[in-house]
mmCIF entry with sequence, helices, sheets and N, C-alpha, C, O atoms, coordinates in Angstrom:
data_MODEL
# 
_entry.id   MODEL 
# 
_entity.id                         1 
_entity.type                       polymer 
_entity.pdbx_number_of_molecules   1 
# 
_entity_poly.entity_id                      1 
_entity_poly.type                           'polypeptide(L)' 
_entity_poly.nstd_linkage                   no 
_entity_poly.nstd_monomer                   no 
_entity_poly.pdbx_seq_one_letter_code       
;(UNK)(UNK)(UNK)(UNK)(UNK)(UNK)(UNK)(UNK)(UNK)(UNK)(UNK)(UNK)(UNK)(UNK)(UNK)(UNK)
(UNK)(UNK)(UNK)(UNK)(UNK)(UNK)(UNK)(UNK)(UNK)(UNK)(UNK)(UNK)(UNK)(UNK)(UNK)(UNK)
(UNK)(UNK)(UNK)(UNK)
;
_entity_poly.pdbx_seq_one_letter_code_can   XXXXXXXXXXXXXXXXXXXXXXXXXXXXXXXXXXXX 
_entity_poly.pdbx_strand_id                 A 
# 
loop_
_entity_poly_seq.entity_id 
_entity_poly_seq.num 
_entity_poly_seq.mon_id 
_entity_poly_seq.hetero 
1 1  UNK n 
1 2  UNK n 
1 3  UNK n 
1 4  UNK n 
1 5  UNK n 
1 6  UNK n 
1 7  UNK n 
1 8  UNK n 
1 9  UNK n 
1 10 UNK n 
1 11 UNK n 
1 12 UNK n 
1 13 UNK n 
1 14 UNK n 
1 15 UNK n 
1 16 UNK n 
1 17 UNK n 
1 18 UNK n 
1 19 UNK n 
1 20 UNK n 
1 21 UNK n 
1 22 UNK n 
1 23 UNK n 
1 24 UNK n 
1 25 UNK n 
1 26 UNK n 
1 27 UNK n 
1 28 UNK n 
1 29 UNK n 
1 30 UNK n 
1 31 UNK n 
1 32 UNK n 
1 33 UNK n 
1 34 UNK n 
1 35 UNK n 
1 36 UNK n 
# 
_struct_asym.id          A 
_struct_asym.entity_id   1 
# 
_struct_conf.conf_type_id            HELX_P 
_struct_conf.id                      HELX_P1 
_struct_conf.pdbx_PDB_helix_id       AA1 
_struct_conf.beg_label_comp_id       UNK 
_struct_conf.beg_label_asym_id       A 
_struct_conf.beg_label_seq_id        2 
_struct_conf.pdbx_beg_PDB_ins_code   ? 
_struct_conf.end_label_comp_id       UNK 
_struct_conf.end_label_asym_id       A 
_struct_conf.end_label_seq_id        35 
_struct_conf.pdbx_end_PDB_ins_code   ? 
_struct_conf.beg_auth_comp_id        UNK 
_struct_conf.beg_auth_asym_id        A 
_struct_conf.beg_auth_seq_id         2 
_struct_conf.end_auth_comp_id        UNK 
_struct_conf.end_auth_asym_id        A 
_struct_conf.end_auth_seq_id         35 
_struct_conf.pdbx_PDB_helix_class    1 
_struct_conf.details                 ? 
_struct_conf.pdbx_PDB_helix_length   34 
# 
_struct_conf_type.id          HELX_P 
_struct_conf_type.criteria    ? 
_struct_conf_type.reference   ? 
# 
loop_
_atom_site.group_PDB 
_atom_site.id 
_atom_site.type_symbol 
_atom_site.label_atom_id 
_atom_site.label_alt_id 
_atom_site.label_comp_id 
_atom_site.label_asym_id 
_atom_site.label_entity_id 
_atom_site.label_seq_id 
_atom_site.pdbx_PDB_ins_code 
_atom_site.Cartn_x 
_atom_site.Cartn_y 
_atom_site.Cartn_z 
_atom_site.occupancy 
_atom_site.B_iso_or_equiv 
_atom_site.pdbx_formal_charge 
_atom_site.auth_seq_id 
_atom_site.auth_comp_id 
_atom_site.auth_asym_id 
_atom_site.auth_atom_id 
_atom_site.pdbx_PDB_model_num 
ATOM 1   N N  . UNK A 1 1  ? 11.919 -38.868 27.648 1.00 0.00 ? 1  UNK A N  1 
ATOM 2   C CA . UNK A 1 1  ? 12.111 -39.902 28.675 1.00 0.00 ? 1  UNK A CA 1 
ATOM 3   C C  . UNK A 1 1  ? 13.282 -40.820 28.313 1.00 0.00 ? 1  UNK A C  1 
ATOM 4   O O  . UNK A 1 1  ? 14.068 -41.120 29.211 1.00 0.00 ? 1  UNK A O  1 
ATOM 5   N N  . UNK A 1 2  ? 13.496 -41.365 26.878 1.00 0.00 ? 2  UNK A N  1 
ATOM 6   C CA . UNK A 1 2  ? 14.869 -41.726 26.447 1.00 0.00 ? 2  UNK A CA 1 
ATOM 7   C C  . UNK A 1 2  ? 15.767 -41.250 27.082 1.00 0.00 ? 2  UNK A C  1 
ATOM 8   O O  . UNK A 1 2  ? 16.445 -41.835 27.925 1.00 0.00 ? 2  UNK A O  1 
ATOM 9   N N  . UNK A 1 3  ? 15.883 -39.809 26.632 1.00 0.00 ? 3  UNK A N  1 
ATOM 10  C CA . UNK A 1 3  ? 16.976 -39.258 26.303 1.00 0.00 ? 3  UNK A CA 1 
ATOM 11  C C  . UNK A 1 3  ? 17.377 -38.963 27.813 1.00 0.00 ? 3  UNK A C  1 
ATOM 12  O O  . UNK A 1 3  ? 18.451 -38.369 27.903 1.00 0.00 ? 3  UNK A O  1 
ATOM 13  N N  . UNK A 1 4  ? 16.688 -39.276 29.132 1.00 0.00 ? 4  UNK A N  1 
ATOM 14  C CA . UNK A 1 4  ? 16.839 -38.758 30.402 1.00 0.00 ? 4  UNK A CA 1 
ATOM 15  C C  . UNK A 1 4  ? 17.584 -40.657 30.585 1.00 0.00 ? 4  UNK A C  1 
ATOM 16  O O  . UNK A 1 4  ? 18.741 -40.872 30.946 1.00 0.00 ? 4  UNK A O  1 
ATOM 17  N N  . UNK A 1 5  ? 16.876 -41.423 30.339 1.00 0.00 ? 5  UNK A N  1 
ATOM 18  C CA . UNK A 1 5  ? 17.533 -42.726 30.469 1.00 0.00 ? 5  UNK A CA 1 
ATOM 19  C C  . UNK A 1 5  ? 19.017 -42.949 30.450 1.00 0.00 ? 5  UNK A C  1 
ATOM 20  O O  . UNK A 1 5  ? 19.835 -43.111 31.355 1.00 0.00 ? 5  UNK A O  1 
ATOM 21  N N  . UNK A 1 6  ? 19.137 -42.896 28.840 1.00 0.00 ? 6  UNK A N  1 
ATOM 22  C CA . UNK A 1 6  ? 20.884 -42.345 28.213 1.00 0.00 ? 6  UNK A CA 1 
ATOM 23  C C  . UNK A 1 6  ? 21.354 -41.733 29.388 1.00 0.00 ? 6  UNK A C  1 
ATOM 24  O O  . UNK A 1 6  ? 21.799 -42.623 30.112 1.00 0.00 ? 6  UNK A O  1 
ATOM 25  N N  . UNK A 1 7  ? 21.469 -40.561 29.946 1.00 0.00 ? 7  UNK A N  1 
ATOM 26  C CA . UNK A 1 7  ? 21.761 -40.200 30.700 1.00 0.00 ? 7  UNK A CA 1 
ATOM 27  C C  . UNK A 1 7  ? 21.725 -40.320 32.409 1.00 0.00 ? 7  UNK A C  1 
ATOM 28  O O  . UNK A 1 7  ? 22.403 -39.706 33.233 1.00 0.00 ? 7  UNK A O  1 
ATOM 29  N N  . UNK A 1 8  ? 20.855 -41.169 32.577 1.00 0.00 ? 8  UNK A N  1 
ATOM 30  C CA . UNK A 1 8  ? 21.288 -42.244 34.063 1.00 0.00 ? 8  UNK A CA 1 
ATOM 31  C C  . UNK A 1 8  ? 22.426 -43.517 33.787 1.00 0.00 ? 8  UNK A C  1 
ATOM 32  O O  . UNK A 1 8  ? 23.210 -44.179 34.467 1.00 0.00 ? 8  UNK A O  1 
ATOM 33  N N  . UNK A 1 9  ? 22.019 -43.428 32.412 1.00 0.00 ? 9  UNK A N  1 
ATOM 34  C CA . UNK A 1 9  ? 23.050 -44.454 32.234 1.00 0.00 ? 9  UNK A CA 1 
ATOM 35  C C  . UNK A 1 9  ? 24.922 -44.293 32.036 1.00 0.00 ? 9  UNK A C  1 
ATOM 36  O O  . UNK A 1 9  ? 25.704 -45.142 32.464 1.00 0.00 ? 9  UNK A O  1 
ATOM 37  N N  . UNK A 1 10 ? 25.226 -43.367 31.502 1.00 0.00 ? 10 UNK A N  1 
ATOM 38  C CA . UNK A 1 10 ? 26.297 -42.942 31.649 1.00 0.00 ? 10 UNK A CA 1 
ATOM 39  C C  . UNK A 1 10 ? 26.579 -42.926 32.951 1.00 0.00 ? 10 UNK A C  1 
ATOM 40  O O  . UNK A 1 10 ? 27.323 -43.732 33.510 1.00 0.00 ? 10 UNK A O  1 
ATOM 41  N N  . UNK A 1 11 ? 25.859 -41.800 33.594 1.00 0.00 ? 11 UNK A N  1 
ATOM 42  C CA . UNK A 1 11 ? 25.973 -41.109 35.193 1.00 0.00 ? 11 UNK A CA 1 
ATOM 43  C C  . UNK A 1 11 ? 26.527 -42.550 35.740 1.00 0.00 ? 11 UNK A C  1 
ATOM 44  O O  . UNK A 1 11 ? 27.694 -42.652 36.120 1.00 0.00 ? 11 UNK A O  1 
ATOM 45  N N  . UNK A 1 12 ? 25.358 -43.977 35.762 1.00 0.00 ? 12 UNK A N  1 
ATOM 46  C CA . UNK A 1 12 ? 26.061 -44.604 36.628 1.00 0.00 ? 12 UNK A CA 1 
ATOM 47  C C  . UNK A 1 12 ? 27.095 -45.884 36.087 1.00 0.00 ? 12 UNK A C  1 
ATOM 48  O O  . UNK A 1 12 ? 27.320 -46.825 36.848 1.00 0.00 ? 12 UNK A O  1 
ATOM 49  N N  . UNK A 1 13 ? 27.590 -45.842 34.954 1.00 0.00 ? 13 UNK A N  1 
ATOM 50  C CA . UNK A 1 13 ? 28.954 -46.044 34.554 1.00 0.00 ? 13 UNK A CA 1 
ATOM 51  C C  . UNK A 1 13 ? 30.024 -45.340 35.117 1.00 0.00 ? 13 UNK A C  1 
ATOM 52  O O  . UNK A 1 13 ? 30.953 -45.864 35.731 1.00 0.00 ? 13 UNK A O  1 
ATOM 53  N N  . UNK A 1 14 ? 29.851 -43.892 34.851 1.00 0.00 ? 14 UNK A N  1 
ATOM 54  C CA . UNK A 1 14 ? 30.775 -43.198 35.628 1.00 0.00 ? 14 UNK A CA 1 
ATOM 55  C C  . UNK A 1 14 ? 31.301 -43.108 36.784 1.00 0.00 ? 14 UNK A C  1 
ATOM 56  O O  . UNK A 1 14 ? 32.443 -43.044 37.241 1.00 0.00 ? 14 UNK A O  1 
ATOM 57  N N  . UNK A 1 15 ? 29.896 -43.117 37.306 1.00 0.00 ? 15 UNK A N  1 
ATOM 58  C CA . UNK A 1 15 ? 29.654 -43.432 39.157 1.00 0.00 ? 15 UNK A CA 1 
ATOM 59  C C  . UNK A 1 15 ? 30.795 -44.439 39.717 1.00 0.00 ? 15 UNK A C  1 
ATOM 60  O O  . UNK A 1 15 ? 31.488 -44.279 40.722 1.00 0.00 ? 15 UNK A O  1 
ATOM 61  N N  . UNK A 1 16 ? 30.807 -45.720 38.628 1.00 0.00 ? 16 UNK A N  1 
ATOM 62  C CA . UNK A 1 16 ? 31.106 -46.604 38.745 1.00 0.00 ? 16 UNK A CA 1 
ATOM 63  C C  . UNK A 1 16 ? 32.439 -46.703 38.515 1.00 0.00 ? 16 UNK A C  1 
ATOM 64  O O  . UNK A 1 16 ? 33.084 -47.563 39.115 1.00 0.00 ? 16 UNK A O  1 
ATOM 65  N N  . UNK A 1 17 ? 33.101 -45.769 37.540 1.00 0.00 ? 17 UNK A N  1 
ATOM 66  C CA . UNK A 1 17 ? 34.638 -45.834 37.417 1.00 0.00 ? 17 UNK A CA 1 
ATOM 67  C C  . UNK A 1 17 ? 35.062 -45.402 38.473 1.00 0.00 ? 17 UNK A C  1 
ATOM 68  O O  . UNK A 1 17 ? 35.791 -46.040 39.232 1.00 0.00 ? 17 UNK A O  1 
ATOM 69  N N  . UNK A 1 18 ? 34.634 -44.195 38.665 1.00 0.00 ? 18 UNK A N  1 
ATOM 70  C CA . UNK A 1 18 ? 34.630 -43.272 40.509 1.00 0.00 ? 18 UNK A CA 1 
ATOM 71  C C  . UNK A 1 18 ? 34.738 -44.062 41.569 1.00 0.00 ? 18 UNK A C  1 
ATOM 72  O O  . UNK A 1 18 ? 35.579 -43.907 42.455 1.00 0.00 ? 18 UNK A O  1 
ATOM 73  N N  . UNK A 1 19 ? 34.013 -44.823 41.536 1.00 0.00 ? 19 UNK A N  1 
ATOM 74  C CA . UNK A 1 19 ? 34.122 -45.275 42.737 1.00 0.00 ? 19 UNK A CA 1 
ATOM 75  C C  . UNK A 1 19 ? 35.907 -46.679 42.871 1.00 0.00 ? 19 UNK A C  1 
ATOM 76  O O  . UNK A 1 19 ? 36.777 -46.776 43.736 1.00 0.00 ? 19 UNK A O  1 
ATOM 77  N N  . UNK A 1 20 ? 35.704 -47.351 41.721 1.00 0.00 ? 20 UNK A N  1 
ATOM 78  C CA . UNK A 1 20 ? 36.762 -48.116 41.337 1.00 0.00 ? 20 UNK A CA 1 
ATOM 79  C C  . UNK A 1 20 ? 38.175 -47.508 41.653 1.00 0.00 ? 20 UNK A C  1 
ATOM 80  O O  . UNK A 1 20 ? 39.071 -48.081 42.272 1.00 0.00 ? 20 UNK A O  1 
ATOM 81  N N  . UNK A 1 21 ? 38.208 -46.425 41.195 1.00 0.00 ? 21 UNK A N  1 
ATOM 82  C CA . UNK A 1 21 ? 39.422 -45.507 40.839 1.00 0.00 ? 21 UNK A CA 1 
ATOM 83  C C  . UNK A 1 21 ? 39.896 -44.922 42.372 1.00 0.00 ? 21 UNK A C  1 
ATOM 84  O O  . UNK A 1 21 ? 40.992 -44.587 42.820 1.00 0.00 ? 21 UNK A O  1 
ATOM 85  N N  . UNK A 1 22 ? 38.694 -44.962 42.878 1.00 0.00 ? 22 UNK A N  1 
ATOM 86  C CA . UNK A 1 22 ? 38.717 -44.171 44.325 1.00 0.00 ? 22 UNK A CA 1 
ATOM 87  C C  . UNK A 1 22 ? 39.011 -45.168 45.147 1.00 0.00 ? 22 UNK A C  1 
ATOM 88  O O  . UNK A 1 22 ? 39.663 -44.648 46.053 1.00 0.00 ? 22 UNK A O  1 
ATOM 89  N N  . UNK A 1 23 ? 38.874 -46.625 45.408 1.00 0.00 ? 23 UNK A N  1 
ATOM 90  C CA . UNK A 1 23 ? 39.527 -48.174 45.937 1.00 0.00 ? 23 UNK A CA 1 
ATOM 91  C C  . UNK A 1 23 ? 40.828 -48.440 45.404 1.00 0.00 ? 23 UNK A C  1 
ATOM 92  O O  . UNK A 1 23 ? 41.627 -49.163 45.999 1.00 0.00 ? 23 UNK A O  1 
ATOM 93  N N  . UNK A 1 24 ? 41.135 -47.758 44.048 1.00 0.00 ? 24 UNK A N  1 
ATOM 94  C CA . UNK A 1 24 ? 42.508 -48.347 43.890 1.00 0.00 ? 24 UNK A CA 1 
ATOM 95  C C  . UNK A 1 24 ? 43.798 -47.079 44.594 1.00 0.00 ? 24 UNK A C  1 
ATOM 96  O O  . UNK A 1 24 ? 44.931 -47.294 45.024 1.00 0.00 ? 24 UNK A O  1 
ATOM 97  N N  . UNK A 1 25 ? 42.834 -45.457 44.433 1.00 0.00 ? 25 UNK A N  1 
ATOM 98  C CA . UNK A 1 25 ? 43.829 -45.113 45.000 1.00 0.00 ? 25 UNK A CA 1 
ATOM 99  C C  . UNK A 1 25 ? 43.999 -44.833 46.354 1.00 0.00 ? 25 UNK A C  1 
ATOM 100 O O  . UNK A 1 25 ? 45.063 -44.359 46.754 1.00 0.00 ? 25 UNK A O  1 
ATOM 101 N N  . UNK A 1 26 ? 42.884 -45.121 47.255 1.00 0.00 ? 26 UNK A N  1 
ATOM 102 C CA . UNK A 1 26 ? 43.038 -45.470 48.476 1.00 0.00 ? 26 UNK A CA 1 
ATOM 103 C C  . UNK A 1 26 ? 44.042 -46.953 49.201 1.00 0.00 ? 26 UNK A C  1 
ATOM 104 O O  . UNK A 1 26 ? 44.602 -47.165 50.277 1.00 0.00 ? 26 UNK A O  1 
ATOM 105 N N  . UNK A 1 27 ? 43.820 -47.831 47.732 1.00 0.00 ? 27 UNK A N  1 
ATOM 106 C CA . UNK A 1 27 ? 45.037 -48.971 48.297 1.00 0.00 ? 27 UNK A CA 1 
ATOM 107 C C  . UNK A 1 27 ? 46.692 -48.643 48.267 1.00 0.00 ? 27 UNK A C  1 
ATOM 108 O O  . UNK A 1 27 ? 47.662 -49.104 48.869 1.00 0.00 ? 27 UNK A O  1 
ATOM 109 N N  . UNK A 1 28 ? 46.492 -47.570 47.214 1.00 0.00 ? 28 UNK A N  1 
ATOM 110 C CA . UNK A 1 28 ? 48.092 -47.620 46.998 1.00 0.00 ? 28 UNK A CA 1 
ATOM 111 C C  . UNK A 1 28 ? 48.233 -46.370 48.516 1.00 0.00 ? 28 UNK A C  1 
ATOM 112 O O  . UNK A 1 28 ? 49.183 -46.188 49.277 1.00 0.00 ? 28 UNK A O  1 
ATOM 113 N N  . UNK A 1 29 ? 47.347 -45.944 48.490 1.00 0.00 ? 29 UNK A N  1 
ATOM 114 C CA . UNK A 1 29 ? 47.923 -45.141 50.430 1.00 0.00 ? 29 UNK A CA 1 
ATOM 115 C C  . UNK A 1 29 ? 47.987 -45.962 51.307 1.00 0.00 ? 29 UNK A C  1 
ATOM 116 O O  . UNK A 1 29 ? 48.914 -45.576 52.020 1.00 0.00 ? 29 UNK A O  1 
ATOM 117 N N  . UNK A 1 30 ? 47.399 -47.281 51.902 1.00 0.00 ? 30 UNK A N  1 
ATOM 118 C CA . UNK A 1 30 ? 47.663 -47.720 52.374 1.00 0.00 ? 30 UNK A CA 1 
ATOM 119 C C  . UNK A 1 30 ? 48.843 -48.774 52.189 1.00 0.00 ? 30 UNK A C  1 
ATOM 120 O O  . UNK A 1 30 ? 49.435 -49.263 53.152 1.00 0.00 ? 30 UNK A O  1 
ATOM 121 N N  . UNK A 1 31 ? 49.127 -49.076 50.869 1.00 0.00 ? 31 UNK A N  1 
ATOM 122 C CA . UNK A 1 31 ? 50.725 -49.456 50.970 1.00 0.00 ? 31 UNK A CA 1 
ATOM 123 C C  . UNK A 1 31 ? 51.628 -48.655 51.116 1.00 0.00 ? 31 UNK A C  1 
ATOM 124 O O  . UNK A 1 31 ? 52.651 -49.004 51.706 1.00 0.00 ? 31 UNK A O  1 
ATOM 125 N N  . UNK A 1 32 ? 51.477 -47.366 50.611 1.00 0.00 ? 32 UNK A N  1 
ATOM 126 C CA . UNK A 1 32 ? 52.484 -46.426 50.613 1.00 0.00 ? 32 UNK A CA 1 
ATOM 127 C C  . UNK A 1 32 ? 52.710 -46.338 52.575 1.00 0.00 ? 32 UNK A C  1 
ATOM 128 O O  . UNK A 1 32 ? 53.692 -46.369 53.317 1.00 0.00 ? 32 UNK A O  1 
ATOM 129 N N  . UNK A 1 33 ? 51.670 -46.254 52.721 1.00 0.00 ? 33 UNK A N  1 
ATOM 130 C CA . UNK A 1 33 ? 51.674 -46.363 54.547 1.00 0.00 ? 33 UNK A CA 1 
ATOM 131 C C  . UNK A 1 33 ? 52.481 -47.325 55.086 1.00 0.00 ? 33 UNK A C  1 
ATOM 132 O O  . UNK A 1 33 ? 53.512 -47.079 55.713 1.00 0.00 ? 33 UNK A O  1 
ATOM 133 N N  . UNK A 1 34 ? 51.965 -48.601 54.822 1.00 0.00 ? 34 UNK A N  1 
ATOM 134 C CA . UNK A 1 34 ? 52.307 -49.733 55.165 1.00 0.00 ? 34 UNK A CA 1 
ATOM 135 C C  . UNK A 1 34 ? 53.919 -49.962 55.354 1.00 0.00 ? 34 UNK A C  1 
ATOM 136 O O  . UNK A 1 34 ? 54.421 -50.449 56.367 1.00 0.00 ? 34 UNK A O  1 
ATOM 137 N N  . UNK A 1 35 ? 54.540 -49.583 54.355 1.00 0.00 ? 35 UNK A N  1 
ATOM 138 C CA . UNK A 1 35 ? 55.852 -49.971 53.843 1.00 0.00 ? 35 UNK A CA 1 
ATOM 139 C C  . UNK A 1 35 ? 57.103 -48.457 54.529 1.00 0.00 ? 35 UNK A C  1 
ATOM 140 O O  . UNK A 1 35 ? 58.290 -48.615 54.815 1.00 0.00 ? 35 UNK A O  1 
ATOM 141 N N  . UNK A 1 36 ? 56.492 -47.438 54.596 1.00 0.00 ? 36 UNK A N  1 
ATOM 142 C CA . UNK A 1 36 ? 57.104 -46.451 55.088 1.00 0.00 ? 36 UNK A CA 1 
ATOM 143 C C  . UNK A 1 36 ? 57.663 -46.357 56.384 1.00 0.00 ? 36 UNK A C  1 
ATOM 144 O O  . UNK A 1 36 ? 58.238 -45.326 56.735 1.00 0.00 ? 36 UNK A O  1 
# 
């Protein structure tokens, strides 16, 4: 049951870069848009 814990826990760190990473490179399309 730990060891399943550890491992939600990463998952939603990760989740969490994912999703971050996925807002920053959706902004730079919309500048790249913006400015074109």
């Amino acid at each position: 049951m730990k060891r399943l814990r550890e491992i939600y826990e990463q998952y939603k760190n990760y989740s969490l870069d994912l999703i971050m990473y996925g807002f920053f490179i959706l902004f730079i399309l919309i500048l790249f848009l913006f400015f074109s």
